[in-house]
C-alpha positions in Angstrom: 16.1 -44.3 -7.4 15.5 -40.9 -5.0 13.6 -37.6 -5.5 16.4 -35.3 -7.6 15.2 -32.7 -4.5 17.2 -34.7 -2.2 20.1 -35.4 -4.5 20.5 -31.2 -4.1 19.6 -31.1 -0.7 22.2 -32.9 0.8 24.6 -30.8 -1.0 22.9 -27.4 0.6 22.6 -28.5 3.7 26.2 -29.0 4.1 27.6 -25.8 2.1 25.2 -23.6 3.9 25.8 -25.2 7.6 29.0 -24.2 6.7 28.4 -20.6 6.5 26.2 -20.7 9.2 28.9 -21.7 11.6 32.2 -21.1 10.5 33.7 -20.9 14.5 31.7 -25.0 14.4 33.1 -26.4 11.3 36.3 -24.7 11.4 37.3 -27.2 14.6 36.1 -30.2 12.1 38.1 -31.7 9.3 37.3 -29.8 6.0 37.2 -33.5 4.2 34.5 -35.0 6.4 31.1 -34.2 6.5 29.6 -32.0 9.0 27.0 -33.0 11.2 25.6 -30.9 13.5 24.8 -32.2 16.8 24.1 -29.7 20.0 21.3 -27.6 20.6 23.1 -24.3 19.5 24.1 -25.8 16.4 20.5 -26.7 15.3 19.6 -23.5 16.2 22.2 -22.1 13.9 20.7 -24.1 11.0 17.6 -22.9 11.6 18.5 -19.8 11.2 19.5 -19.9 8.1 17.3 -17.6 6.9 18.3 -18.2 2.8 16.6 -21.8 3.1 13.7 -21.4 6.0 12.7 -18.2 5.4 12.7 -17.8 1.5 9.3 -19.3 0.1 8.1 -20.9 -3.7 7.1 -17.2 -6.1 5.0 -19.1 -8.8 1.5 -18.3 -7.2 3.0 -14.5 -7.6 3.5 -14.9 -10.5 0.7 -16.4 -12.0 -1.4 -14.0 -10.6 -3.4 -10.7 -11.9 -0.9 -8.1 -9.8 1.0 -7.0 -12.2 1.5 -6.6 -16.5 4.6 -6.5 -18.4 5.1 -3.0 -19.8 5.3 -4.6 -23.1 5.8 -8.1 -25.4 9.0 -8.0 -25.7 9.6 -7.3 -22.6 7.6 -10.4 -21.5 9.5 -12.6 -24.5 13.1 -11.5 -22.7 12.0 -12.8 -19.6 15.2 -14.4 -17.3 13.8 -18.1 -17.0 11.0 -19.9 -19.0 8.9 -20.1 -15.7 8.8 -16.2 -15.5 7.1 -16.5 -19.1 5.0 -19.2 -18.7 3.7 -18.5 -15.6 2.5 -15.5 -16.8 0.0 -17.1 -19.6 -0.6 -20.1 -17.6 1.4 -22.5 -19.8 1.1 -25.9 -20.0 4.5 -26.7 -20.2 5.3 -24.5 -17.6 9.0 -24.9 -16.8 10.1 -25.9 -20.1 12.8 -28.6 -18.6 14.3 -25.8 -16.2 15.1 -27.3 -12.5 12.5 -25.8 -10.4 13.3 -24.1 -6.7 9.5 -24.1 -6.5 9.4 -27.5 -6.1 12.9 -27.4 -4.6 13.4 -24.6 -2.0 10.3 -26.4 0.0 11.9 -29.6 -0.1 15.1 -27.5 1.4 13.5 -26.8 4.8 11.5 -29.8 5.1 15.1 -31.7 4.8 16.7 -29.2 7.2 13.8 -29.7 9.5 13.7 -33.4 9.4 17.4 -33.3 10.4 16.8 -31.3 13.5 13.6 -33.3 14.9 16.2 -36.3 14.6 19.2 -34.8 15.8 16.8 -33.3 18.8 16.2 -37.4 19.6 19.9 -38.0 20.6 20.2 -35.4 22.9 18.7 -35.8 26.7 16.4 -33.5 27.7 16.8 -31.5 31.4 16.1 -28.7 33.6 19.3 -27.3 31.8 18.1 -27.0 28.2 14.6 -28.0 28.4 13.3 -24.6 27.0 15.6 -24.4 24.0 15.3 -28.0 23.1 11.5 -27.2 23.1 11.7 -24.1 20.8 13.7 -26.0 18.3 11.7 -28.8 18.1 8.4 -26.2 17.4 10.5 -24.1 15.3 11.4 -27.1 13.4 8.0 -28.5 13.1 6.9 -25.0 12.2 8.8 -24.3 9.3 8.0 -28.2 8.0 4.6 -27.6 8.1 5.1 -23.9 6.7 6.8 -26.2 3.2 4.5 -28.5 3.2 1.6 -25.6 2.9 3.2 -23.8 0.4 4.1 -27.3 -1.6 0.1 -28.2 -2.1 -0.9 -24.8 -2.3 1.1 -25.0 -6.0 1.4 -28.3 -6.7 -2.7 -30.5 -5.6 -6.0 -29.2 -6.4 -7.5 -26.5 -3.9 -9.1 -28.0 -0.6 -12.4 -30.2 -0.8 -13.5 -31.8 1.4 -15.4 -33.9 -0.6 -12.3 -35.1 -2.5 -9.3 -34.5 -0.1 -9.4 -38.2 0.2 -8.5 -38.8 -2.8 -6.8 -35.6 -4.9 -3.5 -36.2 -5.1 -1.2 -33.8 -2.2 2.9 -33.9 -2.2 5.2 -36.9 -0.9 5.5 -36.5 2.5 9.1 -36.5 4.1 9.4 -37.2 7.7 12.9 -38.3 8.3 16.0 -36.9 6.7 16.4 -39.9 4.9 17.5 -39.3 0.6 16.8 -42.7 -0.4 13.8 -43.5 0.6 11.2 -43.0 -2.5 7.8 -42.0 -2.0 4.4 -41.8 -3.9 2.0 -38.6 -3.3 0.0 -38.5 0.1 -3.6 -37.6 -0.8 -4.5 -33.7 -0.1 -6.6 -34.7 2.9 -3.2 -36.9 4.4 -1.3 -33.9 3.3 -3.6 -31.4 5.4 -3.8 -33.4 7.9 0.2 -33.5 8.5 0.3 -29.8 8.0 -2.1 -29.5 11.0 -0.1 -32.2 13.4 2.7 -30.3 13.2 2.1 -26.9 13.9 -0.4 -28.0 16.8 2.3 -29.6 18.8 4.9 -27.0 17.7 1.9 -24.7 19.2 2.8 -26.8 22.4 6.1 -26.1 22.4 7.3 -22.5 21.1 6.8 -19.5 23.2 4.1 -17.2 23.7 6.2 -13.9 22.7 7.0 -13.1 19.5 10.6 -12.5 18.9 10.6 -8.8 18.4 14.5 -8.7 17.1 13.9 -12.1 15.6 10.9 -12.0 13.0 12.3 -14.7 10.9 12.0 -16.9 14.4 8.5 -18.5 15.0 6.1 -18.0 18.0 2.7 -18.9 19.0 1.4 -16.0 17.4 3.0 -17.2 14.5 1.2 -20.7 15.1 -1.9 -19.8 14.9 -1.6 -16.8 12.4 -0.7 -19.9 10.2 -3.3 -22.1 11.0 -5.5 -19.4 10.5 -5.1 -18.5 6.5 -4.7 -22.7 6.2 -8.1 -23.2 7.4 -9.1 -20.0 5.3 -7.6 -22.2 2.6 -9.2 -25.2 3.8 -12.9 -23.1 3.5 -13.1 -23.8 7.5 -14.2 -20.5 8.2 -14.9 -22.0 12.0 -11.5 -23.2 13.2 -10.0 -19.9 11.0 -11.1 -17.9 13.2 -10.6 -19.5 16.3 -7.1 -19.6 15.6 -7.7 -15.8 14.1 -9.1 -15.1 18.1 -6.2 -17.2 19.9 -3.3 -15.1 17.4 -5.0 -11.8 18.2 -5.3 -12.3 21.9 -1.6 -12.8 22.1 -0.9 -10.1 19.4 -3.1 -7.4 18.2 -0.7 -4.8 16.7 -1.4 -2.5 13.5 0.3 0.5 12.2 -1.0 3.5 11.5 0.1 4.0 8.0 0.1 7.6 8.7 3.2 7.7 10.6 5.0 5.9 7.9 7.1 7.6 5.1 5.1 8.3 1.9 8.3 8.7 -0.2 10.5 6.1 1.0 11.5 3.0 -1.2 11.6 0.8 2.0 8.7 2.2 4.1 8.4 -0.7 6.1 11.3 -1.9 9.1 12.3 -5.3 9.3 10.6 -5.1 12.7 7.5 -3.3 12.2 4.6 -3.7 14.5 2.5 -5.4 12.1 5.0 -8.8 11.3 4.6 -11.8 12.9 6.5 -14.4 10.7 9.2 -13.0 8.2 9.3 -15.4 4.8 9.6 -14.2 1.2 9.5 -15.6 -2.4 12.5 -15.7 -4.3 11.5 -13.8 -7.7 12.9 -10.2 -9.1 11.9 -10.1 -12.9 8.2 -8.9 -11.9 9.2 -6.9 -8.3 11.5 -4.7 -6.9 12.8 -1.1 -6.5 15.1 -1.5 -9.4 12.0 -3.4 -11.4 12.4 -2.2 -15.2 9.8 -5.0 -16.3 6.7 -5.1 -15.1 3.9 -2.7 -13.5 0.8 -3.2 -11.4 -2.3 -3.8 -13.1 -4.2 -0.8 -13.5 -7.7 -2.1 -12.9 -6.0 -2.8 -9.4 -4.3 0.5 -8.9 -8.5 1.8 -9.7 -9.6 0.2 -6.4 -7.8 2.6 -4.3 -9.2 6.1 -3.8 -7.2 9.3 -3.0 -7.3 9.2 0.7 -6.4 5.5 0.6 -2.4 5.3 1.7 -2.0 2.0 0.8 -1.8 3.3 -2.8 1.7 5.8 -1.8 2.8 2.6 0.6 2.4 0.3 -1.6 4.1 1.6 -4.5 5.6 4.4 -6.5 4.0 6.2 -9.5 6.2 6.6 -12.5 6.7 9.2 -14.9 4.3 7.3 -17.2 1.6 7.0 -14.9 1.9 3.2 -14.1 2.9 2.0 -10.8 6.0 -0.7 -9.5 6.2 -2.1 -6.6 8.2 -0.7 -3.3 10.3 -2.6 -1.4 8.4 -5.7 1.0 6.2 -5.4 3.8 9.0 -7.0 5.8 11.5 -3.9 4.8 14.3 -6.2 3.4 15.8 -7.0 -0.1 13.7 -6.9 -3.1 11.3 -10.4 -3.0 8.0 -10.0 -2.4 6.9 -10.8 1.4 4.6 -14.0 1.6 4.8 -14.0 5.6 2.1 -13.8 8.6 1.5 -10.4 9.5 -1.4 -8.7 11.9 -3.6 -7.2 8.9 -4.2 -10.5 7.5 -5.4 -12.2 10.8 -7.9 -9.2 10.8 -9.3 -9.4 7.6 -9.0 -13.5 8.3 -11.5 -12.8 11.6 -13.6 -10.0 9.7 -14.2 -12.8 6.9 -15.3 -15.1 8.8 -17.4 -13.1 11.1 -19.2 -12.2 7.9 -19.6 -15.5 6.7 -21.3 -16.7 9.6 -24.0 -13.5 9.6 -22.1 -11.1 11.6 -22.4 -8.0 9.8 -22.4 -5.2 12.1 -19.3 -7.1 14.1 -17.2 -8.0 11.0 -17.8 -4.0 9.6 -15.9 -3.3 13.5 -12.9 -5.6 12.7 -12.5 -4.1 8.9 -12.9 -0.4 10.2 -10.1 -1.2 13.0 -7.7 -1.9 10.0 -8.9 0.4 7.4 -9.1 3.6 9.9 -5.4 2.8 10.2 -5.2 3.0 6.3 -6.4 6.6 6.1 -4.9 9.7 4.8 -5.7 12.0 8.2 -3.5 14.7 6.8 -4.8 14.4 2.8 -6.5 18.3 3.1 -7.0 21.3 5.6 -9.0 20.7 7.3 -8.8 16.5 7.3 -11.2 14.7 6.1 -12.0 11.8 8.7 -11.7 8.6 8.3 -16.1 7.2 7.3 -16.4 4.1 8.9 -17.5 1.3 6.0 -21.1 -0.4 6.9 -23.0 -3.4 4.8 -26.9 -4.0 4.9 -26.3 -7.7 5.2 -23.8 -10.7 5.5 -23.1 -10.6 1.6 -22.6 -7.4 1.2 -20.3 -7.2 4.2 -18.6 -10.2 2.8 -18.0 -8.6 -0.3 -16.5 -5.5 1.2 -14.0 -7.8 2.9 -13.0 -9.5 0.3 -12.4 -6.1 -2.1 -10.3 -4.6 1.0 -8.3 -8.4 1.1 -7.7 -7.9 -2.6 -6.3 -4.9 -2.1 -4.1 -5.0 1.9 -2.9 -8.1 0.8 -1.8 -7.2 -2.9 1.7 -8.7 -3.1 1.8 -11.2 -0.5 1.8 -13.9 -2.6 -2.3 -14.9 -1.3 -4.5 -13.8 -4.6 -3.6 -17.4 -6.1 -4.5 -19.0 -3.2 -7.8 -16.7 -2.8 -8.6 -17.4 -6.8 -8.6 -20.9 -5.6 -10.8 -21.3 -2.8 -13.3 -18.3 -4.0 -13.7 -20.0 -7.5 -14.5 -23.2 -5.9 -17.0 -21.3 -4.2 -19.0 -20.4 -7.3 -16.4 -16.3 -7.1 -16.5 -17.0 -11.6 -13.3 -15.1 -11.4 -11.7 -15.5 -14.7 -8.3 -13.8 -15.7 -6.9 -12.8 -19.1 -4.0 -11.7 -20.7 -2.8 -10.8 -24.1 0.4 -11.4 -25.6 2.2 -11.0 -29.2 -1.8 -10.5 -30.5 -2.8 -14.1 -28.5 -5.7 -13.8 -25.6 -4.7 -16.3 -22.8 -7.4 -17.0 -20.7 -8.1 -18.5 -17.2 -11.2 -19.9 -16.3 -12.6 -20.6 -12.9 -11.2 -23.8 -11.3 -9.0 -24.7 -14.7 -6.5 -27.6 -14.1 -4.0 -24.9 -14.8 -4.8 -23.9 -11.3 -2.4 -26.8 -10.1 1.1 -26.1 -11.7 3.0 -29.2 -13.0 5.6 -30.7 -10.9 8.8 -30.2 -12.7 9.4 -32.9 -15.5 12.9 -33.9 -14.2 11.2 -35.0 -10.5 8.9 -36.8 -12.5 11.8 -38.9 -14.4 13.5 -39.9 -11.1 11.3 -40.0 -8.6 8.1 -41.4 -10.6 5.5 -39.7 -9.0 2.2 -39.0 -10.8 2.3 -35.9 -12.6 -0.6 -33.3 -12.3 -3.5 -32.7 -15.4 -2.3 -29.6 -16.7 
């Protein structure tokens, strides 16, 4: 018996590498199957953007961004997960065959197939660099999966428990047959934390300006700083917070940006690090007929406040949709590494640790940057924010997180971990007359693995 995810993957690797290098596989015969074996080639799957680079969409959705303009609206939604997700549903997928459980799978199997491909080939003064960069960029986006795989599918980090909460089966080698049981959270973690630390060893210091969906360093630690955010390991998230912004420190003033544009942000912009999105349209998009922010989150911006003109469009009704993503391409949501959330990572934790004064620095950086300079005549300038103490600082950074990072597919993952720390955020939603609630640390924050993994892999399913 093997993991259905496999049964698929073997069939996307090889229709994809195909597209990916046409010139390759044209020179092969088109009955065998194609195996990619020099540097450039694993390079070229990698690249592949469609598999590395597009993420899981269900923490998106579950979350308290957005409303559906109406029931029946909500009731017409494309797939069953779009509908369930939104009420927290405990049969969430309703049979469907889920790419949230999937599209992670995807990239750990590309990436498994590189790091063994990489072990046939000799390293030398000739192709030591690039053999290095694909062996980090490999073990980047593994680790990248795996995050995002027990960031949905175990309970949110304790270290109490780690041990023993169930994580994800963890795939090393490209084998499909092999079947596996569920690695505990901690085993899980702990994998996550291997990898990107020796693929911190081996990728390069710059970031690829013309190549944002291409890991760095900065991209390294970026990640390793919102996992040990997630992790509630405030110290080592902001060392890594320190090491990313010491290599890269960029942020854009959003006052040089266009206030009317659709796709405000470039594809390059000074602020992106990593480019990865999720793969949902029902509830984003330019062209989004469906679904509006939620109004008690539009309320937390105030006039001067760009974000609120950046962010989104105001319709003729008065509600607000969604722009295109932060990374300025297509319509998914953008659920990447990006300079603004290292800062608000560093101000965090600077607060948590009694910092006040220094953390208020680190949020005024970042929110001076936010201002409307031009808003009257004359300006108004930009009133640096201040706190009394630690808490209250705290709490200022977390309001400004809820609302920077709105869209980015980290409020299900900050529900999580704040709930766990006593937050008592609860969420509701009515529908067809029926109030759905969600309680602080609910099972329901852990979504179900899909039933169809379930039947043929027979892995333990999670309480829902």
């Amino acid at each position: 018996m093997k993991n259905i995810s496999y049964t698929i993957l073997t069939i996307i690797t090889i229709i994809t590498f195909y597209s990916c290098k046409k010139d390759f596989l044209n020179e092969k015969p088109s009955s065998s199957i194609v195996q990619p074996t020099t540097l450039d080639e694993f390079q070229s799957l990698l690249d592949n953007s469609n598999t590395n680079n597009v993420s899981t969409g269900l923490g998106i959705l579950a979350s308290d961004d957005y409303v559906y303009y109406s029931d029946a609206i909500w009731q017409s939604a494309r797939t069953a997960t779009e509908r369930n997700s939104y009420i927290w549903a405990k049969d969430l997928f309703e049979g469907e065959i889920s790419d949230d459980w999937n599209k992670p799978y995807t990239a750990i199997f590309y990436a498994n197939n590189v790091l063994a491909g990489l072990e046939r080939i000799q390293v030398n003064s000739l192709n030591n660099i690039q053999w290095n960069q694909i062996k980090g960029w490999s073990l980047f986006v593994r680790a990248f999966a795996y995050y995002e795989l027990i960031d949905n599918f175990a309970s949110p980090y304790d270290a109490m428990t780690a041990s023993t909460d169930m994580g994800v089966p963890l795939r090393l080698n490209p084998s499909i047959d092999e079947l596996l049981q569920r690695s505990s959270v901690k085993e899980t973690f702990d994998r996550i934390i291997t990898d990107l630390t020796e693929a911190g060893e081996l990728l390069s210091t710059s970031l690829p300006l013309a190549n944002r969906n291409r890991p760095s360093k900065v991209a390294v630690h970026a990640l390793l700083a919102r996992i040990y955010v997630t992790m509630r390991d405030y110290t080592k998230a902001e060392q890594h917070a320190d090491a990313c912004l010491q290599l890269y420190n960029k942020l854009i003033d959003y006052n040089t940006l266009s206030k009317t544009a659709n796709a405000p942000f470039s594809t390059t912009n000074d602020e992106l690090i990593y480019a990865k999105s999720a793969a949902i349209k029902a509830s984003y998009g330019s062209i989004n007929t469906f679904t509006k922010i939620a109004p008690e989150l539009i309320k937390l911006y105030s006039a001067n406040d760009l974000r609120l003109v950046i962010f989104f469009v105001k319709q003729t009704d008065g509600s607000y949709r969604t722009k295109r993503a932060y990374h300025g391409n297509g319509l998914y949501p953008f659920v990447g590494l990006a300079t603004d959330e290292v800062f608000l990572i560093k101000a965090e934790c600077l607060a948590r640790r009694g910092e006040t004064n220094t953390s208020m620095d680190f949020i005024n950086k970042l929110l001076g940057r936010r201002w409307n300079s031009n808003a009257t005549t004359p300006a108004i300038p930009y009133q640096n924010v201040v706190a009394a103490n630690p808490q209250e600082a705290l709490d200022k950074i977390l309001l400004e997180r809820r609302k920077e990072l709105v869209w980015r597919g980290l409020r299900w993952s900050d529900l999580r971990r704040l709930n766990k720390e006593g937050a008592n955020i609860s969420l509701t939603r009515t529908v067809n007359g029926v109030v759905h609630t969600l309680t602080p640390n609910d099972p329901k924050y852990v979504f179900p693995i899909p039933d169809n993994e379930i039947a043929l892999s027979g892995i333990q399913q999670n309480l829902r």
